[in-house]
C-alpha positions in Angstrom: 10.3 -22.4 13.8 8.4 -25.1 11.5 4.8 -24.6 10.5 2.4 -27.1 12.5 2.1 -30.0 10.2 5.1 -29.1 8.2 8.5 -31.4 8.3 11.7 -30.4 8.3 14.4 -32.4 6.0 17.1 -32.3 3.1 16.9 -33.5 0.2 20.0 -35.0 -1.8 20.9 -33.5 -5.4 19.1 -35.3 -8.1 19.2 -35.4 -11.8 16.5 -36.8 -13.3 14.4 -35.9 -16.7 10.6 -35.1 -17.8 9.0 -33.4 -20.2 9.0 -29.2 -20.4 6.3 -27.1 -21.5 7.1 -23.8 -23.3 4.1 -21.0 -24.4 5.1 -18.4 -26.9 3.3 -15.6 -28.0 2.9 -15.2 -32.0 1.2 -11.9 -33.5 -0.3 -13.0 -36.5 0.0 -10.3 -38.8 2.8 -8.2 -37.2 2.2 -5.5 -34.3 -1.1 -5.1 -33.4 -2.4 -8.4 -34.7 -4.4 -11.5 -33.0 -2.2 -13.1 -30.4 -1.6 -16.9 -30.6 -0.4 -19.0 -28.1 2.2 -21.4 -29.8 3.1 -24.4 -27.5 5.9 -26.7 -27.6 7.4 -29.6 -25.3 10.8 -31.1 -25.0 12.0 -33.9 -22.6 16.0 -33.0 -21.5 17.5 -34.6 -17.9 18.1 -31.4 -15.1 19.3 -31.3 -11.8 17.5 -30.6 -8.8 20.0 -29.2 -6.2 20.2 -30.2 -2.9 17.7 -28.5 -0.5 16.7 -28.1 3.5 13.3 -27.4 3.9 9.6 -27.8 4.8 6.6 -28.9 3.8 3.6 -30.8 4.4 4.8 -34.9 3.6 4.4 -35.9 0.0 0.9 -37.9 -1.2 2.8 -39.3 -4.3 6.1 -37.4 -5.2 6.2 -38.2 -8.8 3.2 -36.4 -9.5 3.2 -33.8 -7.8 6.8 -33.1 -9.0 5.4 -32.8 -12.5 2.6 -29.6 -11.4 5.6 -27.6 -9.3 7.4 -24.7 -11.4 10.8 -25.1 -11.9 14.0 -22.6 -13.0 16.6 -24.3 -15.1 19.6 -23.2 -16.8 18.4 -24.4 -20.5 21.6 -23.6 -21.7 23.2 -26.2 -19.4 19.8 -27.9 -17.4 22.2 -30.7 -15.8 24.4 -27.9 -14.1 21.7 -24.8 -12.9 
């Protein structure tokens, strides 16, 4: 059973590439000290693998693809 207002479909594998956000934690001072938040980006291509599912349709895929999570391999982001 689909949601009301939910389509079904699949979506092919694709591998495309955008910019990653990674937060570390830093204790200034060793254990016990302030905690900074050290961020760093990095652009890489990844795969996407293909998927059945559903959702409510897409306003502008693109952009809404940049605010989801995602999981990749970093060791081999092409291939997770």
């Amino acid at each position: 059973m689909t949601t009301p207002g939910f389509n079904k479909h699949k979506h092919d594998e694709i591998m495309h590439e955008h910019e990653h956000m990674h937060v570390t934690h830093h204790a200034q001072g060793g254990v016990g000290g302030e905690i900074e938040h050290l961020a760093s980006a990095h652009m890489h291509a990844h795969n996407h693998p293909a998927v059945e599912h559903a959702h409510r349709a897409h306003e502008n895929f693109e952009r809404e693809h940049q605010h989801e999570a995602h999981v990749h391999d970093h060791a081999h982001p092409a291939r997770s």
